[in-house]
N, CA, C, O and CB atoms as a CASP TS submission, in Angstrom:
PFRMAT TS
TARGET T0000
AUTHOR 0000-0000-0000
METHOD Language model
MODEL 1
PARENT N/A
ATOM      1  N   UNK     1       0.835  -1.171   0.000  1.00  0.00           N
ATOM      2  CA  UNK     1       0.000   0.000   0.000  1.00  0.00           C
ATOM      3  C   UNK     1       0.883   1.238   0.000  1.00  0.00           C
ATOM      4  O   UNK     1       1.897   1.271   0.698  1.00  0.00           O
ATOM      5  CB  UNK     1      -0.952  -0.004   1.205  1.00  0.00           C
ATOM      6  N   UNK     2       0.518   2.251  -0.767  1.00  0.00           N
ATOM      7  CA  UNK     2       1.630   3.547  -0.528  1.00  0.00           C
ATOM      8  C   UNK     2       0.937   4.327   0.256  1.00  0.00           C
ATOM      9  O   UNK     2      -0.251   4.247   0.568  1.00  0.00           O
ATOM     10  CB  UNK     2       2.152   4.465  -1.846  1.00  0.00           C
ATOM     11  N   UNK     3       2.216   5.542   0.746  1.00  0.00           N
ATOM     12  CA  UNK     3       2.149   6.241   2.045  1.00  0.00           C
ATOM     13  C   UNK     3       1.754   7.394   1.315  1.00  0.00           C
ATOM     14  O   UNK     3       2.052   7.751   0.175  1.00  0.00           O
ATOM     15  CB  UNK     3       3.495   6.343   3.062  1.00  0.00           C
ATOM     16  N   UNK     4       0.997   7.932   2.217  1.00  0.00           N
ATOM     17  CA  UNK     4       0.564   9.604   1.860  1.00  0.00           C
ATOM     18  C   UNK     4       1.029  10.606   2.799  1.00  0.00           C
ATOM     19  O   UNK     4       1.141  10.302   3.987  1.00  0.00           O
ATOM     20  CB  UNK     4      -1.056   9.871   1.854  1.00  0.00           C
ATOM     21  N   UNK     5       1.283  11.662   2.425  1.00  0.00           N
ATOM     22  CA  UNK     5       1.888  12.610   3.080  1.00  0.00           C
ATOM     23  C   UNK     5       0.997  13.757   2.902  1.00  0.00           C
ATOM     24  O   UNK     5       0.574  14.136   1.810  1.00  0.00           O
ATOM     25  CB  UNK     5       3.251  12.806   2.652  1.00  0.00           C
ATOM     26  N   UNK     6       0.628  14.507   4.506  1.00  0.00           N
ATOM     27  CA  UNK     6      -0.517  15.139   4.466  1.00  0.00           C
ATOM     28  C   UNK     6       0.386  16.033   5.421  1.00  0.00           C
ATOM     29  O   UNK     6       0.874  15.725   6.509  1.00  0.00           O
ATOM     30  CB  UNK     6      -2.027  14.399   4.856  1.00  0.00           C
ATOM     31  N   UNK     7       0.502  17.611   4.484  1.00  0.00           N
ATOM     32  CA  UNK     7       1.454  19.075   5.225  1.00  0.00           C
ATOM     33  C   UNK     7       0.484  19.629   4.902  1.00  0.00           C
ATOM     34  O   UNK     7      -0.529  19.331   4.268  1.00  0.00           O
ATOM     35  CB  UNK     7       3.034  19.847   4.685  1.00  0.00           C
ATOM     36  N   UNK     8       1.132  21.091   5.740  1.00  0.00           N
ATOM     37  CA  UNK     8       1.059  22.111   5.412  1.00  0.00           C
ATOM     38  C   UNK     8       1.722  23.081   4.215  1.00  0.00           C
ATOM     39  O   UNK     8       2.919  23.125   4.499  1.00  0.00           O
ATOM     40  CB  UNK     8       1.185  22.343   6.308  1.00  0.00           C
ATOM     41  N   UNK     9       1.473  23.953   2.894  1.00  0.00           N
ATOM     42  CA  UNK     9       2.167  24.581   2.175  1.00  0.00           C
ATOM     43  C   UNK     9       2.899  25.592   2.510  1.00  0.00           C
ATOM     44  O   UNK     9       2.464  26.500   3.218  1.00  0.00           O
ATOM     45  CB  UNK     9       1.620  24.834   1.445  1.00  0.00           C
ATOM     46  N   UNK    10       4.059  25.557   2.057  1.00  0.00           N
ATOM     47  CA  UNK    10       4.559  26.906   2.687  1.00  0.00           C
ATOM     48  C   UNK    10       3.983  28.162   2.190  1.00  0.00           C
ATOM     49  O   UNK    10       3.567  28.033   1.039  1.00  0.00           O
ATOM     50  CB  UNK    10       6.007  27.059   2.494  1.00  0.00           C
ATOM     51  N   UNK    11       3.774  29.715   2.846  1.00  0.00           N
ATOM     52  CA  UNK    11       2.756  30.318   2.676  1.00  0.00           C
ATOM     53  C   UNK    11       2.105  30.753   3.791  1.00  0.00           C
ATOM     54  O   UNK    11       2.202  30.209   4.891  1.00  0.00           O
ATOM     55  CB  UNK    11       2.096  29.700   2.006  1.00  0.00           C
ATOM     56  N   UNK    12       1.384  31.800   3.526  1.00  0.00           N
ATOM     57  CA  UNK    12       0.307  32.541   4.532  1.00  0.00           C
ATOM     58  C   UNK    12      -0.895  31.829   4.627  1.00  0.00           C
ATOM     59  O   UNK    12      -1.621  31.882   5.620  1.00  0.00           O
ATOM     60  CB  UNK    12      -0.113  33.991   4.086  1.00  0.00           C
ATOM     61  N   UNK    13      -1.182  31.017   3.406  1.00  0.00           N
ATOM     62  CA  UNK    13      -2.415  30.261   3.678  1.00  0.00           C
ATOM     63  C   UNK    13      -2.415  29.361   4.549  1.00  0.00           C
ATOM     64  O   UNK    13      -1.393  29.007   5.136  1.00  0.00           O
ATOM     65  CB  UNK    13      -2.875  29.693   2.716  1.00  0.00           C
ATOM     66  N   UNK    14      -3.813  28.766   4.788  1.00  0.00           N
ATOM     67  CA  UNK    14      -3.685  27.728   5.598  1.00  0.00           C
ATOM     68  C   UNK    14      -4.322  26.752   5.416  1.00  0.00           C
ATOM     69  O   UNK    14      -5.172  26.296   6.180  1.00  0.00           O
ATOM     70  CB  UNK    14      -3.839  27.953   6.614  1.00  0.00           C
ATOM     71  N   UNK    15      -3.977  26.312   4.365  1.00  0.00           N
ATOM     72  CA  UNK    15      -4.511  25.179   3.787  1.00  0.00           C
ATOM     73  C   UNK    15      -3.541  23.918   3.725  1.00  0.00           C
ATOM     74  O   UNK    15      -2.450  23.818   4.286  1.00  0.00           O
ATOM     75  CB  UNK    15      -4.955  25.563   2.460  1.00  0.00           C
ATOM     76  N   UNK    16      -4.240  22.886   2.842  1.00  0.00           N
ATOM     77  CA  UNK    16      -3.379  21.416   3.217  1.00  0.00           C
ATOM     78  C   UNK    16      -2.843  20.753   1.860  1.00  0.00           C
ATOM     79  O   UNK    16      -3.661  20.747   0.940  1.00  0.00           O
ATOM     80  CB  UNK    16      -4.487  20.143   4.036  1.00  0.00           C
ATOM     81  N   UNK    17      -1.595  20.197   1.606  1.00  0.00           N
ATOM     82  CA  UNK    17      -1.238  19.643   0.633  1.00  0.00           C
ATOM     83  C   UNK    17      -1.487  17.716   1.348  1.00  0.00           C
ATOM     84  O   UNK    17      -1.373  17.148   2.434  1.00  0.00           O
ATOM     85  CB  UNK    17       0.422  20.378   0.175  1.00  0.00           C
ATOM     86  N   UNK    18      -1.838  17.380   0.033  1.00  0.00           N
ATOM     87  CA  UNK    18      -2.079  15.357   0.204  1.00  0.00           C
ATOM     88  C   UNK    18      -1.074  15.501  -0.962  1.00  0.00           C
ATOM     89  O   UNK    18      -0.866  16.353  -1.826  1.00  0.00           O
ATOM     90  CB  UNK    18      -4.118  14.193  -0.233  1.00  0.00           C
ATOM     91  N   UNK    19      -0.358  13.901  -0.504  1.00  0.00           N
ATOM     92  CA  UNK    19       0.636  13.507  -1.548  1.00  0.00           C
ATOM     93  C   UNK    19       1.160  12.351  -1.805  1.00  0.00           C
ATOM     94  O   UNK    19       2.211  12.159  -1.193  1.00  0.00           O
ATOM     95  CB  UNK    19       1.562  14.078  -1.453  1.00  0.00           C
ATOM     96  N   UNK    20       0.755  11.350  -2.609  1.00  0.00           N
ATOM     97  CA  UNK    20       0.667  10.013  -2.827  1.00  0.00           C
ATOM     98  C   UNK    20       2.395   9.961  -2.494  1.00  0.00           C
ATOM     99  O   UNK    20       2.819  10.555  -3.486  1.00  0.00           O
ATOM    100  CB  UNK    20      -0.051   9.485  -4.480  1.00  0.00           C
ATOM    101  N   UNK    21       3.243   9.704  -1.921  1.00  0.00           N
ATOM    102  CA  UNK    21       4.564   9.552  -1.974  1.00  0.00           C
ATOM    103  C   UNK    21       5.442   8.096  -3.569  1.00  0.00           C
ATOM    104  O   UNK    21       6.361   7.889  -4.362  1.00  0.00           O
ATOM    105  CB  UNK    21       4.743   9.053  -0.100  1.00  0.00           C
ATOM    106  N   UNK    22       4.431   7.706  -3.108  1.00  0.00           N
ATOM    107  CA  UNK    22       4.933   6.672  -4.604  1.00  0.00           C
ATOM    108  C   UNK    22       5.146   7.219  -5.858  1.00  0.00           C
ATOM    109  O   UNK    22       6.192   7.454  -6.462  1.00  0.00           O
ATOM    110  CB  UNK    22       3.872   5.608  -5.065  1.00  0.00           C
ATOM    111  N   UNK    23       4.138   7.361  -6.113  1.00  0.00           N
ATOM    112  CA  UNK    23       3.616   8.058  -7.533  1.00  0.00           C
ATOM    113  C   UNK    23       4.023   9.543  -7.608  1.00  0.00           C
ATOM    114  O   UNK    23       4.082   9.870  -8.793  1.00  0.00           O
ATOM    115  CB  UNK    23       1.901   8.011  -7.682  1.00  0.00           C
ATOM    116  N   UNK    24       4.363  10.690  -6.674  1.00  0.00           N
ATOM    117  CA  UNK    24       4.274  11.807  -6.733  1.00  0.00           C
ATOM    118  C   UNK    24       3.044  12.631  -7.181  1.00  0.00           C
ATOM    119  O   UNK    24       3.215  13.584  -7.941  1.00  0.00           O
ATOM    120  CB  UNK    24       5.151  11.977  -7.281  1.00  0.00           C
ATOM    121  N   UNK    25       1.945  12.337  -6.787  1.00  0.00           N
ATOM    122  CA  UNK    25       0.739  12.821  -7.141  1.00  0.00           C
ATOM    123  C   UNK    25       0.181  13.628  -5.871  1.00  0.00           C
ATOM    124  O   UNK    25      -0.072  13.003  -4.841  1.00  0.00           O
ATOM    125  CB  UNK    25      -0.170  11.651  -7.619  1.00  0.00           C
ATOM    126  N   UNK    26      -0.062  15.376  -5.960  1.00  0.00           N
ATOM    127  CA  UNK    26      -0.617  15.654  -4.931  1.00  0.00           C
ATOM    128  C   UNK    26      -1.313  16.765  -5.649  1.00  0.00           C
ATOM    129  O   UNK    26      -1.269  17.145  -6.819  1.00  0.00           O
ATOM    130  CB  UNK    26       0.227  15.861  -3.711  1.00  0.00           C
ATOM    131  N   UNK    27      -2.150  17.282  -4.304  1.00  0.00           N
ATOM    132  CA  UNK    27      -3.475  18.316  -4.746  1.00  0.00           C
ATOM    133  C   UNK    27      -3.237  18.905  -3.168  1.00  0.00           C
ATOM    134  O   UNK    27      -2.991  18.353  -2.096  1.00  0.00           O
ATOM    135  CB  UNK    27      -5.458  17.428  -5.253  1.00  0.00           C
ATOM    136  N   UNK    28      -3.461  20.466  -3.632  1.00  0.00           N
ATOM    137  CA  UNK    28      -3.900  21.166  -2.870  1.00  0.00           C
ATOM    138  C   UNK    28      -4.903  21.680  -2.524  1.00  0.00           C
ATOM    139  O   UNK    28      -5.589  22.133  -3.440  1.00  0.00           O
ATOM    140  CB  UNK    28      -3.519  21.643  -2.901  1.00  0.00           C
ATOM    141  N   UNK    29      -5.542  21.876  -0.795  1.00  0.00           N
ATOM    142  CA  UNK    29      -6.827  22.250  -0.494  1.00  0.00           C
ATOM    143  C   UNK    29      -6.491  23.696   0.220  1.00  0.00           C
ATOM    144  O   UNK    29      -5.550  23.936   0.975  1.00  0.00           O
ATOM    145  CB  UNK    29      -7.640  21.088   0.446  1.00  0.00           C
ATOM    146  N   UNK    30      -7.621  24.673  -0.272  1.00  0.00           N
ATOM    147  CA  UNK    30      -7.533  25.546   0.749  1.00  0.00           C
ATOM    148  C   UNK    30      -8.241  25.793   2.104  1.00  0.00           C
ATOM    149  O   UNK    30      -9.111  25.032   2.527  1.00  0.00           O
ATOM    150  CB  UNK    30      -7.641  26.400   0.223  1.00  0.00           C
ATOM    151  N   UNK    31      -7.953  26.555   2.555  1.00  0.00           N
ATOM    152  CA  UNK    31      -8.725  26.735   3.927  1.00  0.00           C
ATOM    153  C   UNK    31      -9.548  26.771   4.182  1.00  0.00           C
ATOM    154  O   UNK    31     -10.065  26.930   3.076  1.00  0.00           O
ATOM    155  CB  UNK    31      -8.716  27.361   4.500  1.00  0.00           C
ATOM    156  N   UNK    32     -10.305  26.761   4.822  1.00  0.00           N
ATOM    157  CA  UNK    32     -11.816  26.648   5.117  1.00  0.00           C
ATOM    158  C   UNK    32     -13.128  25.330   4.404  1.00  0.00           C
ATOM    159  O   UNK    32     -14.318  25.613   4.272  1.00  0.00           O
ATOM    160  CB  UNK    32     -12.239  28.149   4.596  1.00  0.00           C
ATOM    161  N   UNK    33     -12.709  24.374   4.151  1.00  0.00           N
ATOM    162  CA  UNK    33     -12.649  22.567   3.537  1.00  0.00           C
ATOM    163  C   UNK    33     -13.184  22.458   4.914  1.00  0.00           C
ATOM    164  O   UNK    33     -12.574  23.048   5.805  1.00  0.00           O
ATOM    165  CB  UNK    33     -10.836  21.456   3.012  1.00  0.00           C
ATOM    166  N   UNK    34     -14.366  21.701   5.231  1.00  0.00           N
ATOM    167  CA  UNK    34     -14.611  20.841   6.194  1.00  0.00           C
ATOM    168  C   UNK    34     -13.700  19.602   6.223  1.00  0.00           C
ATOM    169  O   UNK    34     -12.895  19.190   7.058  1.00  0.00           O
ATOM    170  CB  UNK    34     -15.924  20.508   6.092  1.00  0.00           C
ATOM    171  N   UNK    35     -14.079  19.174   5.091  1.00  0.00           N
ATOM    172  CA  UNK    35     -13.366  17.399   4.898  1.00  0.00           C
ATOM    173  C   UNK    35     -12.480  17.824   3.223  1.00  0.00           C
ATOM    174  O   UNK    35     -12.757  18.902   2.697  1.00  0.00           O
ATOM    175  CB  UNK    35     -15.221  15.564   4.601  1.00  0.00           C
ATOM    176  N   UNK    36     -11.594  16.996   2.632  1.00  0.00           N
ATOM    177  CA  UNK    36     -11.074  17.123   1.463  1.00  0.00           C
ATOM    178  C   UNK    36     -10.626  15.459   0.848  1.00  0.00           C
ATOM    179  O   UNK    36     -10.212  14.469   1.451  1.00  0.00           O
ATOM    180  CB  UNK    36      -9.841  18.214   1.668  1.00  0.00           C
ATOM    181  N   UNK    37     -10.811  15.609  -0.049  1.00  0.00           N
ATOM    182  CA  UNK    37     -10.792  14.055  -0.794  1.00  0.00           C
ATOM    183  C   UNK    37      -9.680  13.907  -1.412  1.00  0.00           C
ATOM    184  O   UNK    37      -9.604  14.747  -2.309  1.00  0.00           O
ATOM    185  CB  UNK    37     -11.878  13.727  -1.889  1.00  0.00           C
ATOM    186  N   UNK    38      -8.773  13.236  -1.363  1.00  0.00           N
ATOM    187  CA  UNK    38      -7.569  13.002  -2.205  1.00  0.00           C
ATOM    188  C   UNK    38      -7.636  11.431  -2.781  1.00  0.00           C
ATOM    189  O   UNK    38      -7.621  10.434  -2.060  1.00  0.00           O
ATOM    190  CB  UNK    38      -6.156  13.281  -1.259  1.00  0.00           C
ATOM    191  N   UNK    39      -7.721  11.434  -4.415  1.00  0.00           N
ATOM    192  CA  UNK    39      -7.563  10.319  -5.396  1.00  0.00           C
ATOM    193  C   UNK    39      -6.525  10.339  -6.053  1.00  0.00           C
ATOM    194  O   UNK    39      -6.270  11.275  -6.811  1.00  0.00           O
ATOM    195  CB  UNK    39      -8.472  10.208  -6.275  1.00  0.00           C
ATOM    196  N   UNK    40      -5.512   9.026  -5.839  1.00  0.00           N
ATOM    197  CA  UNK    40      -4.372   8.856  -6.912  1.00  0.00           C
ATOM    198  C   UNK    40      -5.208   8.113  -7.397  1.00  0.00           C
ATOM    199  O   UNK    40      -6.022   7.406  -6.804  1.00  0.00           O
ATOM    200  CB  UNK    40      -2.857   8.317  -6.682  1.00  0.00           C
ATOM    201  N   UNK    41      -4.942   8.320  -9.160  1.00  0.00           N
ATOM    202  CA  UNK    41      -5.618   7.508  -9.900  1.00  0.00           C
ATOM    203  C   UNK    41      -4.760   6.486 -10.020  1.00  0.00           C
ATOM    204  O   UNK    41      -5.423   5.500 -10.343  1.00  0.00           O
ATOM    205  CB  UNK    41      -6.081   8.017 -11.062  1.00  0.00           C
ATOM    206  N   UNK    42      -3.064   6.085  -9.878  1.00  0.00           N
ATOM    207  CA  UNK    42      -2.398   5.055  -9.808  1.00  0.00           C
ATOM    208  C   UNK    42      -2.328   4.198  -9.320  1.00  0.00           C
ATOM    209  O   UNK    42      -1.783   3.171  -9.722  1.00  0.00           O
ATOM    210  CB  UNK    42      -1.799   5.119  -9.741  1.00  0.00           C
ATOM    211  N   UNK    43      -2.971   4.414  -8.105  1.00  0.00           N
ATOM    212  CA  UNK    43      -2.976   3.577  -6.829  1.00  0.00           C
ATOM    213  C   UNK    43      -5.002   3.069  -7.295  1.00  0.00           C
ATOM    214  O   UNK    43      -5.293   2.107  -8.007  1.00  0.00           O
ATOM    215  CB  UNK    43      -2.489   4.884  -4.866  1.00  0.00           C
ATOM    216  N   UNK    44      -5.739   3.754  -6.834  1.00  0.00           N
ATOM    217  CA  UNK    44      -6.998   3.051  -7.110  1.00  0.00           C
ATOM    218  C   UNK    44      -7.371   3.571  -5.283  1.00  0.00           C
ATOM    219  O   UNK    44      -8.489   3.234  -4.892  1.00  0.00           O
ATOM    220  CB  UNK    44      -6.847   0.969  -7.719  1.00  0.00           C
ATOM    221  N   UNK    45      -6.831   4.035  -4.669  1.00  0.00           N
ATOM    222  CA  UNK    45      -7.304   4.718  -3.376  1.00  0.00           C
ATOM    223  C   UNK    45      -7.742   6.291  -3.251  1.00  0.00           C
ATOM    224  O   UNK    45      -7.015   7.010  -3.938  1.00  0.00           O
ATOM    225  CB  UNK    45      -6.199   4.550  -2.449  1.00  0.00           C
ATOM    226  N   UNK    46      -8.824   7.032  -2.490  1.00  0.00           N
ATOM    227  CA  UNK    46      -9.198   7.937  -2.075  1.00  0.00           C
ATOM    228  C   UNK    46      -9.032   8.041  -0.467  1.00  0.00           C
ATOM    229  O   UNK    46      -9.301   7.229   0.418  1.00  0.00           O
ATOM    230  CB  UNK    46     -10.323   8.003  -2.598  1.00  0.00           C
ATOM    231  N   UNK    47      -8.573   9.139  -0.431  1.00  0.00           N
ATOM    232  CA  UNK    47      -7.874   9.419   0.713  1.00  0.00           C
ATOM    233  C   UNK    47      -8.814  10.590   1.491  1.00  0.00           C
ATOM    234  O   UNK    47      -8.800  11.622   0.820  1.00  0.00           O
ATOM    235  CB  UNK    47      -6.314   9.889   0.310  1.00  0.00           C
ATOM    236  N   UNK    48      -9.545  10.709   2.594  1.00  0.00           N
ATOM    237  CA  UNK    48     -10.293  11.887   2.640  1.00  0.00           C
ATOM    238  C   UNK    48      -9.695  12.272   4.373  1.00  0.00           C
ATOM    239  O   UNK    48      -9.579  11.537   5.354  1.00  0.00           O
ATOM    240  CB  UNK    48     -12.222  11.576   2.307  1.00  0.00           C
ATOM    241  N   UNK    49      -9.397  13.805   4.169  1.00  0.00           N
ATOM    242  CA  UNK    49      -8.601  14.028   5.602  1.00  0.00           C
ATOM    243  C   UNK    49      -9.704  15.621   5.954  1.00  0.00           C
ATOM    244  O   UNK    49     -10.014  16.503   5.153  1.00  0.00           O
ATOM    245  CB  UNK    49      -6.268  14.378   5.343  1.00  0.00           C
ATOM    246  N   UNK    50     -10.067  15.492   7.417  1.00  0.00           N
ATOM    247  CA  UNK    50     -10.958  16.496   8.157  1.00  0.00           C
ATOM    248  C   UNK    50     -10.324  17.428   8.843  1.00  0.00           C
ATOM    249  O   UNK    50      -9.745  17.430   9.929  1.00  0.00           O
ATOM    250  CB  UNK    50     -11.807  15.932   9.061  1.00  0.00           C
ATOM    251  N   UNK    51     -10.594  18.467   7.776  1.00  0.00           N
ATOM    252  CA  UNK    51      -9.481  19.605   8.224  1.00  0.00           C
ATOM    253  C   UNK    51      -9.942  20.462   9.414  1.00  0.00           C
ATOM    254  O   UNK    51     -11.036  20.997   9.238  1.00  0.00           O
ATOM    255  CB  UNK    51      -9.166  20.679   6.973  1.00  0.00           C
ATOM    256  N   UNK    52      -9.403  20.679  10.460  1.00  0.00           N
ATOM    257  CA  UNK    52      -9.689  22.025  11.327  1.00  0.00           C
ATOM    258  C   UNK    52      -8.546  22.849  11.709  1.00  0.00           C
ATOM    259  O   UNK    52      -7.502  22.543  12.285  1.00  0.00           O
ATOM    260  CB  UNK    52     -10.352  21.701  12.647  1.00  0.00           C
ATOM    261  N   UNK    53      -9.005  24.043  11.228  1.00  0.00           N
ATOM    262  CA  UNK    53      -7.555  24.981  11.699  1.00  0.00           C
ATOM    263  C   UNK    53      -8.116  25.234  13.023  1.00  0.00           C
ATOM    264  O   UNK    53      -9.329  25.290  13.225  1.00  0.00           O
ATOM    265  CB  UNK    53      -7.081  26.648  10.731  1.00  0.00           C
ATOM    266  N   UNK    54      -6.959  25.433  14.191  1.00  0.00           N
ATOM    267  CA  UNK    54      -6.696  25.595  15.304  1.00  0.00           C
ATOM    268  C   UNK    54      -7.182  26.623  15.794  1.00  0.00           C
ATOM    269  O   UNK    54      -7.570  26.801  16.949  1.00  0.00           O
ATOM    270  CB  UNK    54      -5.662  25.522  15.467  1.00  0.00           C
ATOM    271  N   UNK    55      -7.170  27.641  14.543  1.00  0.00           N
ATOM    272  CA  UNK    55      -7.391  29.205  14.936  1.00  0.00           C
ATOM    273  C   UNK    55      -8.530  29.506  15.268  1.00  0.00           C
ATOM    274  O   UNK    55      -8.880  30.322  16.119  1.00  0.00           O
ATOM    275  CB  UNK    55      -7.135  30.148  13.980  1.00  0.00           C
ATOM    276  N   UNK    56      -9.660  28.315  14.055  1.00  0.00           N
ATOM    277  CA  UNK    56     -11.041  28.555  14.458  1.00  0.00           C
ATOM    278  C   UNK    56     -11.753  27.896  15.532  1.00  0.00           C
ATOM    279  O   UNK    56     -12.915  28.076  15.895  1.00  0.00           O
ATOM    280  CB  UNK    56     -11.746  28.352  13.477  1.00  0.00           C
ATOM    281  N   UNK    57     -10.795  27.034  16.024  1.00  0.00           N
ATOM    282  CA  UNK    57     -11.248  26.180  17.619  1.00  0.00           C
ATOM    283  C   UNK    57     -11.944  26.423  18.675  1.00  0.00           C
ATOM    284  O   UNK    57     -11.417  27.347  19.295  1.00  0.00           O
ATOM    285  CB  UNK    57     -10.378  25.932  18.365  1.00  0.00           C
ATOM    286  N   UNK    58     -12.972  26.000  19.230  1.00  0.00           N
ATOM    287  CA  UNK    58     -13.665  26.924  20.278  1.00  0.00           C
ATOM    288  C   UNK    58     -13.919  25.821  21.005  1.00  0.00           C
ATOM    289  O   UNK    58     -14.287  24.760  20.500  1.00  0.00           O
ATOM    290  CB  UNK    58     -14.987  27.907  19.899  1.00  0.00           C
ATOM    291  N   UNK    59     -13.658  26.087  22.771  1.00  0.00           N
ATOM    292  CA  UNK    59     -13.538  25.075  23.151  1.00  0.00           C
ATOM    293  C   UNK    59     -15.479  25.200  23.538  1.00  0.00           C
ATOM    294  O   UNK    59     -16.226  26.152  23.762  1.00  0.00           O
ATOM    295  CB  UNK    59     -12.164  24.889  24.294  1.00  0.00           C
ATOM    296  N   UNK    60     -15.720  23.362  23.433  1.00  0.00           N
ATOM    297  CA  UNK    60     -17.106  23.162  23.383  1.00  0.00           C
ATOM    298  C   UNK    60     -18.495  23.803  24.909  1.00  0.00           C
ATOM    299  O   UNK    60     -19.715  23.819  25.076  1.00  0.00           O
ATOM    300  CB  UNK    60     -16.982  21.429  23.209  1.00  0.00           C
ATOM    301  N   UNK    61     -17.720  24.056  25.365  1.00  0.00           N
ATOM    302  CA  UNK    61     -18.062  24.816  26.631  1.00  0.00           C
ATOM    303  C   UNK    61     -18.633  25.794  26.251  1.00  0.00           C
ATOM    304  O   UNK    61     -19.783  26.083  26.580  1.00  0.00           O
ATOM    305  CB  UNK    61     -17.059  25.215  27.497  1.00  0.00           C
ATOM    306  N   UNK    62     -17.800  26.555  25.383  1.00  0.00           N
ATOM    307  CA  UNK    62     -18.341  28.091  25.174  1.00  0.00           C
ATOM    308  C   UNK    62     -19.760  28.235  24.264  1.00  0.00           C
ATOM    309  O   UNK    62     -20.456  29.229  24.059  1.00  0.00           O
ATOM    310  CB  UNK    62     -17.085  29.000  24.322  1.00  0.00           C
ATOM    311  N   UNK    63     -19.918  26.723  23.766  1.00  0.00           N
ATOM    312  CA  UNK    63     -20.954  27.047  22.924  1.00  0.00           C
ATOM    313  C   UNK    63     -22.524  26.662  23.875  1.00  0.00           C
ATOM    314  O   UNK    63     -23.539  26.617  23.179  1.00  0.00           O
ATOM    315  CB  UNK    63     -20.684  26.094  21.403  1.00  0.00           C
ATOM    316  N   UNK    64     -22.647  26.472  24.980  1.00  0.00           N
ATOM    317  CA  UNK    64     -23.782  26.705  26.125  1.00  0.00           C
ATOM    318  C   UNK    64     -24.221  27.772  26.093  1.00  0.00           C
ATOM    319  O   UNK    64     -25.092  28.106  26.896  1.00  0.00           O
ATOM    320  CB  UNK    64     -23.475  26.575  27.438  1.00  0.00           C
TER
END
């Protein structure tokens, strides 16, 4: 099975790079993505990663 590699881009944004490491196949998501889907078509896998930036975090308390 190949490994995926899931960063950050370098940049002000804050969004997420996926990256089939085998194949060299990646896609970038930007910020604000609930969830984001990553397909190597080489492999025959979809990869889906649930993004939350930190910044928008609220701890669940506050929402009472």
């Amino acid at each position: 099975m190949s490994r995926y590699i899931v960063e950050s881009p370098d940049g002000p944004e804050r969004g997420i790079r996926v990256t089939c490491e085998e194949h060299g196949e990646s896609e970038e998501f930007p910020a604000g993505h609930a969830k984001a889907a990553f397909y190597c078509e080489f492999c025959g896998y979809e990869v889906e990663v649930a993004l939350r930036d930190a910044h928008d975090w609220k701890d669940t308390g506050e929402m009472c």
